[in-house]
Short mmCIF file of the C-alpha atoms (twelve columns), coordinates in Angstrom:
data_MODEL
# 
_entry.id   MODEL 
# 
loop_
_atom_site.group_PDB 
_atom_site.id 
_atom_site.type_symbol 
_atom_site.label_atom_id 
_atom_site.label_alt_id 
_atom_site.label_comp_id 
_atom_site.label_asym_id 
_atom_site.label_seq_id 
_atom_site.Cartn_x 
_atom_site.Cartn_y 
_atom_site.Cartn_z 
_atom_site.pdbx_PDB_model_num 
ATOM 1   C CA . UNK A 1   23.753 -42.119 39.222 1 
ATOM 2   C CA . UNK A 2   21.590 -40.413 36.366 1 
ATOM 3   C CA . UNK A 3   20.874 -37.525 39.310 1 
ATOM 4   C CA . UNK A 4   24.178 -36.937 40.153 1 
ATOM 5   C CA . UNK A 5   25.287 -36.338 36.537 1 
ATOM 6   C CA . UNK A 6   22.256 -34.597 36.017 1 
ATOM 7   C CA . UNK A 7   23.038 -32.049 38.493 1 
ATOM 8   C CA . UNK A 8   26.812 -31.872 38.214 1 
ATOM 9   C CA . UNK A 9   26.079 -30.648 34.092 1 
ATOM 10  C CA . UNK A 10  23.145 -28.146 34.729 1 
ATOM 11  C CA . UNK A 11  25.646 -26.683 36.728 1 
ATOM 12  C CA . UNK A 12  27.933 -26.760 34.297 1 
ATOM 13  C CA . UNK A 13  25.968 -25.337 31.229 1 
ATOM 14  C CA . UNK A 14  24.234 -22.632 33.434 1 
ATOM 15  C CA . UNK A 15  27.493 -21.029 35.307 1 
ATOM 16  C CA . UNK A 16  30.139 -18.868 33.799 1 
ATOM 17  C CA . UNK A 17  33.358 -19.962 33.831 1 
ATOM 18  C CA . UNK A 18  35.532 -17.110 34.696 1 
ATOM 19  C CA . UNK A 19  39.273 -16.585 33.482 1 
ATOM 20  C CA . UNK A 20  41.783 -14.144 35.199 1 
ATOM 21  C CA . UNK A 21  44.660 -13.986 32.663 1 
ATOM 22  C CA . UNK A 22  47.563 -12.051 33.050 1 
ATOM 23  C CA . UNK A 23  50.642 -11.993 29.643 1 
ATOM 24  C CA . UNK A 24  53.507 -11.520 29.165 1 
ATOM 25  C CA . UNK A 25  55.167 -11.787 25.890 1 
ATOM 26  C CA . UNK A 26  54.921 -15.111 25.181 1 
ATOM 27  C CA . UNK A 27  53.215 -17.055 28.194 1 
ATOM 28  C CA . UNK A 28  49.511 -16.639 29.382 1 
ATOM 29  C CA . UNK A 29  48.625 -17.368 33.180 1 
ATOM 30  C CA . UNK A 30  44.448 -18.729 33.123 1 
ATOM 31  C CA . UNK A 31  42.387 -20.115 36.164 1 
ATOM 32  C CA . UNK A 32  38.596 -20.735 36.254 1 
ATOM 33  C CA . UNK A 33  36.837 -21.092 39.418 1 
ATOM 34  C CA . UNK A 34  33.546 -22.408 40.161 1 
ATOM 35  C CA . UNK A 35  31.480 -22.247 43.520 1 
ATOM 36  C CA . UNK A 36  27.925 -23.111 44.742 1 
ATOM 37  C CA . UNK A 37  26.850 -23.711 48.130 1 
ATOM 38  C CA . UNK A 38  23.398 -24.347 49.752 1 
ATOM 39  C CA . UNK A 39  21.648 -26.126 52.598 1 
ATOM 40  C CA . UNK A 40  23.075 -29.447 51.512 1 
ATOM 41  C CA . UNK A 41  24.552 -28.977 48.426 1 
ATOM 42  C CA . UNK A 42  28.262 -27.589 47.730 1 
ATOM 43  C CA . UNK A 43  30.187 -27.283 44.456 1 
ATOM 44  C CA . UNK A 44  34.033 -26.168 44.507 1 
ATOM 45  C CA . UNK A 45  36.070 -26.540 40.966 1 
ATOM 46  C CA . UNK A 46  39.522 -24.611 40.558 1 
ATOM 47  C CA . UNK A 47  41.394 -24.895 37.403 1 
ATOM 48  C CA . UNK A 48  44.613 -23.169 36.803 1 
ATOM 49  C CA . UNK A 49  46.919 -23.361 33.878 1 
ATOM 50  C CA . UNK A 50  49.596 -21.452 31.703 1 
ATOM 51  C CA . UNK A 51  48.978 -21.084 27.802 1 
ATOM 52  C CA . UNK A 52  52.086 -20.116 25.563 1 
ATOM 53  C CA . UNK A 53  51.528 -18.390 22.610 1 
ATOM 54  C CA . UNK A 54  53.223 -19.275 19.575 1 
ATOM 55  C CA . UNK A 55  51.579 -16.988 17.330 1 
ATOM 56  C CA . UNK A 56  49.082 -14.446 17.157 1 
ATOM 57  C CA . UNK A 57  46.406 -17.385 15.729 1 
ATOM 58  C CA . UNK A 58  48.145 -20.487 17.553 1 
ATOM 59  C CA . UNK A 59  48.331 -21.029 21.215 1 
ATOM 60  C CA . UNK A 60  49.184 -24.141 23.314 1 
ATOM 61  C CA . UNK A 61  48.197 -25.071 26.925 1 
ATOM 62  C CA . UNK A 62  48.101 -27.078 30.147 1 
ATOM 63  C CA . UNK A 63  46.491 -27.224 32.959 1 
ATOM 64  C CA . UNK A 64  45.437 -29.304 36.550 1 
ATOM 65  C CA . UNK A 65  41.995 -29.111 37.998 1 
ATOM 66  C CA . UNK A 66  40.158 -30.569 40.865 1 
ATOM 67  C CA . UNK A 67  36.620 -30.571 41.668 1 
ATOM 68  C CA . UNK A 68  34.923 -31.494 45.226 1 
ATOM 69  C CA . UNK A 69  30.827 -31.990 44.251 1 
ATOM 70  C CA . UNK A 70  28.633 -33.023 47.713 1 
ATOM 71  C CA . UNK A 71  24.759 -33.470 48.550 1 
ATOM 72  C CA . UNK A 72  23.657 -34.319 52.444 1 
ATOM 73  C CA . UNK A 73  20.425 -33.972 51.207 1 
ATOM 74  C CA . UNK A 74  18.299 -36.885 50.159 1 
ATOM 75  C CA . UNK A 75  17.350 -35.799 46.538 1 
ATOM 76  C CA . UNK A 76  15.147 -38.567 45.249 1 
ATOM 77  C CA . UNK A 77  16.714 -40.989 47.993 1 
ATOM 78  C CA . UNK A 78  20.069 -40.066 46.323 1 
ATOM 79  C CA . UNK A 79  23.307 -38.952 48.651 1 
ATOM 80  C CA . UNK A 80  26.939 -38.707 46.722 1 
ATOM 81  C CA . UNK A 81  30.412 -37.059 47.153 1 
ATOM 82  C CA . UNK A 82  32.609 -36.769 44.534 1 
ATOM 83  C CA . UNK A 83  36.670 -36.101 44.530 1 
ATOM 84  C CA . UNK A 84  37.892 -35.165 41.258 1 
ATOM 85  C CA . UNK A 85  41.338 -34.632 40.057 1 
ATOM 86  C CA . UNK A 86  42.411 -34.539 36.531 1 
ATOM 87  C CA . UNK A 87  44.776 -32.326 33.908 1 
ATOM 88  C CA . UNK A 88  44.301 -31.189 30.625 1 
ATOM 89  C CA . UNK A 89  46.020 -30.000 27.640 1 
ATOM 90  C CA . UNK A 90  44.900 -27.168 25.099 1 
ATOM 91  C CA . UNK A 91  45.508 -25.945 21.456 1 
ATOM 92  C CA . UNK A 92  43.493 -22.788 20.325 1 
ATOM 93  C CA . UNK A 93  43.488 -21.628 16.356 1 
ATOM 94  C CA . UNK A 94  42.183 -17.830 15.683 1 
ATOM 95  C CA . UNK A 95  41.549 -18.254 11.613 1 
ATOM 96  C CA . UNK A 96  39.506 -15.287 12.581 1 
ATOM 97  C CA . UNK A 97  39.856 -12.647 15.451 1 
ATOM 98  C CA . UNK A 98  36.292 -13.716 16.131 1 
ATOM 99  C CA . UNK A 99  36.396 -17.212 16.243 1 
ATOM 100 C CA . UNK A 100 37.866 -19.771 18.198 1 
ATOM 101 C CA . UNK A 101 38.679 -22.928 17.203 1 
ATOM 102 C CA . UNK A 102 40.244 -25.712 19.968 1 
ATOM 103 C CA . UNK A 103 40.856 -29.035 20.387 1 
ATOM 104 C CA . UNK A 104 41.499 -30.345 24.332 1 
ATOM 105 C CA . UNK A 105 42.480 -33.681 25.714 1 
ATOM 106 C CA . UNK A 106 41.325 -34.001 29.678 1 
ATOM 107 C CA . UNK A 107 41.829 -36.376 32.095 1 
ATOM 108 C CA . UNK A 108 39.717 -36.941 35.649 1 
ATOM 109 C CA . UNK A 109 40.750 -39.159 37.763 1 
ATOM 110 C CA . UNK A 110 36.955 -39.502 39.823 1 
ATOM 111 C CA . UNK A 111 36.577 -40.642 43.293 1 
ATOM 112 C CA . UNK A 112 32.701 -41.175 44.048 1 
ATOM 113 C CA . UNK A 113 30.179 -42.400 46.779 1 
ATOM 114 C CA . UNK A 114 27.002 -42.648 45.883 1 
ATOM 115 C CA . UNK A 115 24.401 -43.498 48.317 1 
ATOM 116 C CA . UNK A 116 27.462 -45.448 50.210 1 
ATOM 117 C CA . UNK A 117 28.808 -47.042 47.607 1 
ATOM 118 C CA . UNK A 118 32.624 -46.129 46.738 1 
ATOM 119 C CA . UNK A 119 33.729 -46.325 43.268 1 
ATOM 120 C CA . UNK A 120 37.025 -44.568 41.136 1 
ATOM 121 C CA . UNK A 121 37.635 -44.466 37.745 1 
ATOM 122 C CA . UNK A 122 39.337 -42.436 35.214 1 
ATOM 123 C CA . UNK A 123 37.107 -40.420 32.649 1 
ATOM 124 C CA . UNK A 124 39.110 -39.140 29.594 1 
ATOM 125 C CA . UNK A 125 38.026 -36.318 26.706 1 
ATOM 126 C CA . UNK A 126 38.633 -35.357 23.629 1 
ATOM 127 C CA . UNK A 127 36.648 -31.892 22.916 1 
ATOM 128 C CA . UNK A 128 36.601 -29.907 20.150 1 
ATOM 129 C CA . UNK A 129 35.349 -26.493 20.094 1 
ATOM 130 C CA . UNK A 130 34.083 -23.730 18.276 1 
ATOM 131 C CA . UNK A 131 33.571 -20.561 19.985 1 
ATOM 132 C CA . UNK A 132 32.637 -17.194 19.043 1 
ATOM 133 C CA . UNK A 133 34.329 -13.427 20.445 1 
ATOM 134 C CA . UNK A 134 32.525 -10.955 21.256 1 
ATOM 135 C CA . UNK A 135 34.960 -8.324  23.485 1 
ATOM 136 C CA . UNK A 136 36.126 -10.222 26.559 1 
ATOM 137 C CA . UNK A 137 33.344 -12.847 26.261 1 
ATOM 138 C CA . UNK A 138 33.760 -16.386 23.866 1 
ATOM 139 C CA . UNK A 139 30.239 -18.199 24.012 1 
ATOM 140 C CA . UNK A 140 30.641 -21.620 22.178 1 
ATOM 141 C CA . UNK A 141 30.210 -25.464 22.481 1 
ATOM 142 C CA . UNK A 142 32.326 -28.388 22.740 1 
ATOM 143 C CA . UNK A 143 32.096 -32.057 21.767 1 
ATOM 144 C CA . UNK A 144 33.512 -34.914 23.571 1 
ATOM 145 C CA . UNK A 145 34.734 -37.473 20.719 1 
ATOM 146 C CA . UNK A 146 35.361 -39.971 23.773 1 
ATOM 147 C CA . UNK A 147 32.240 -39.571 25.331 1 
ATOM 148 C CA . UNK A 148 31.026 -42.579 27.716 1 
ATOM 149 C CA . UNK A 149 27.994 -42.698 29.329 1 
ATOM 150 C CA . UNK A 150 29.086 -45.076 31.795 1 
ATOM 151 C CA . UNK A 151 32.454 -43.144 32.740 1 
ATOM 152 C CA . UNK A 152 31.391 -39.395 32.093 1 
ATOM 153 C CA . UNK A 153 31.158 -36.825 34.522 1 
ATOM 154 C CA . UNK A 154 29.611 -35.107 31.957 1 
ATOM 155 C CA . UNK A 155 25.705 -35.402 31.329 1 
ATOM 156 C CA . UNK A 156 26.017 -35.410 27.091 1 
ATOM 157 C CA . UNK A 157 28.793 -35.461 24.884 1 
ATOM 158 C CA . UNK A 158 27.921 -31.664 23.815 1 
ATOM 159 C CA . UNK A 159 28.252 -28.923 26.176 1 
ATOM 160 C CA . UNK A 160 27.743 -25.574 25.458 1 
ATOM 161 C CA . UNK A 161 30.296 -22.865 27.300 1 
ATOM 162 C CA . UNK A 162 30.617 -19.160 27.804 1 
ATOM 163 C CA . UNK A 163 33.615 -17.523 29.156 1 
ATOM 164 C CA . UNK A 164 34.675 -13.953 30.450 1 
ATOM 165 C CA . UNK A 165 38.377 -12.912 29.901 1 
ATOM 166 C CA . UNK A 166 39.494 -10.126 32.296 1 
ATOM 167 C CA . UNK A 167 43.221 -8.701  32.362 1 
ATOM 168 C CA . UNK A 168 44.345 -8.993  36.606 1 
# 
């Protein structure tokens, strides 16, 4: 099981996560999208949501994700699938145009088989995060205050994140 989570957070920490967002006035369209395939091996995560802006320095947010994770390949005798759904909510504070400051409750609802074993379980989060601006790009960490390490899908409690804004 160690593997699996292993693998499912080097992922993680090593890709972008990419934002399209398109705004209006008041409302702010977001989606990341994650994708890694080899002989084996594929990765899909999609994540849209809608953030409304209530100020220029206070935002709010929700949004669904799911996340289909698969090996075929016998990695250390290990085989798994995993089917996860979940939602999330999301408040950002700008005390600085520079710096982001967030706090974000999430929800997975996880649907595994490992080595032919089936198992589901719920795995909530409570991050906060710091992130610094730099143009389009916010490179930062996050801390999961309800951090399991039997019910994670997440290797540690900290998790360090970089994201690229782009206008559609």
């Amino acid at each position: 099981m160690k593997y699996k989570i292993l693998i499912f957070n080097i992922l993680l920490i090593l890709s972008f996560q990419i934002y399209a967002q398109k705004t209006s006035k008041k409302i702010s369209y977001y989606g990341g999208f994650g994708l890694s395939l080899s002989t084996g091996y594929t990765y899909f995560s999609l994540q849209p949501g809608v953030i409304y802006n209530v100020s220029s320095k206070f935002k709010l947010g929700a949004g669904v994700q799911y996340t289909y994770l698969k090996s075929n390949k016998s990695y250390y005798g290990v085989n798994y699938k995993y089917n996860i759904y979940g939602y999330n909510t999301i408040a950002l504070y700008y005390p600085y145009k520079e710096l982001e400051v967030g706090a974000e409750y999430e929800n997975l609802y996880v649907k595994q088989n490992f080595n032919g074993v089936a198992n589901s379980f719920w795995s909530p989060a409570l991050f906060g995060s710091l992130g610094y601006h730099y143009g389009p790009v916010v490179a930062g960490f996050k801390y999961n205050f309800l951090y399991d390490p039997e019910k994670s899908v997440y290797q540690d409690a900290f998790i360090p994140f970089i994201r690229v804004y782009f206008n559609l």
